[in-house]
C-alpha positions in Angstrom: 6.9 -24.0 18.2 4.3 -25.9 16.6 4.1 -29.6 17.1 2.9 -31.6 14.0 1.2 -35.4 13.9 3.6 -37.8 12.4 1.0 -38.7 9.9 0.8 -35.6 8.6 4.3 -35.5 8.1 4.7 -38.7 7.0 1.6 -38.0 4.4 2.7 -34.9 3.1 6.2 -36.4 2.3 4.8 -39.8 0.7 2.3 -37.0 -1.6 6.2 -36.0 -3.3 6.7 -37.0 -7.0 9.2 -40.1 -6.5 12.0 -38.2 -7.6 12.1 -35.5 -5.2 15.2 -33.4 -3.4 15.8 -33.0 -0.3 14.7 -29.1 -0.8 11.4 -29.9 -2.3 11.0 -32.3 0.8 12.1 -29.4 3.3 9.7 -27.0 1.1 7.1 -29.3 1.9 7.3 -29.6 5.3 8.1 -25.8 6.0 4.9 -24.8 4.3 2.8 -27.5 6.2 4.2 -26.0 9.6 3.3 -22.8 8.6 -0.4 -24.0 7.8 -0.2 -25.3 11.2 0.9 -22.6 12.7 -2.3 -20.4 10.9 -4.9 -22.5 11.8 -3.5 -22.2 15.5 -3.3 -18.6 15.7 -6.7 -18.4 13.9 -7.9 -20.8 16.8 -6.6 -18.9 19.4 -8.2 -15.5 18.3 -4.9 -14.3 17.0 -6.2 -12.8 13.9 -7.4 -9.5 12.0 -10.3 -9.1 10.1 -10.9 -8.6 6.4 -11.4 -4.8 6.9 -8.1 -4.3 9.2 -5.8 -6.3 5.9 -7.2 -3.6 3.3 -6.3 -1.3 5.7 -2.9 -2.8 5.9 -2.3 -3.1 2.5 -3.7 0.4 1.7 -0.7 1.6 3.8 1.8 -1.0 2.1 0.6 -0.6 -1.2 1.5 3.3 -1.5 
């Protein structure tokens, strides 16, 4: 589980048009966990390189 600052959360909610939903405000915050979580597992080594994707997508792409 990644753990997120309360300022980011706080920042990324106050950076909603005024009139926002509840969804958009979930949206938000799902998509800055998952940023999160990349720049962790980038961090960590927990990665593949450029050549390894096209390889990937080579095989998806079919």
């Amino acid at each position: 589980m990644i753990v997120l600052d309360k300022e980011k959360i706080i920042g990324s909610l106050r950076d909603l048009p005024e009139k926002s939903t509840i969804e958009e405000a979930m949206e938000r915050l799902y998509l800055l966990a998952k940023i999160e979580k990349g720049i962790f597992q980038a961090d960590e080594g927990q990665c593949v390189s450029h050549e390894e994707a096209k390889e990937k997508m080579k095989k998806w792409l079919r």
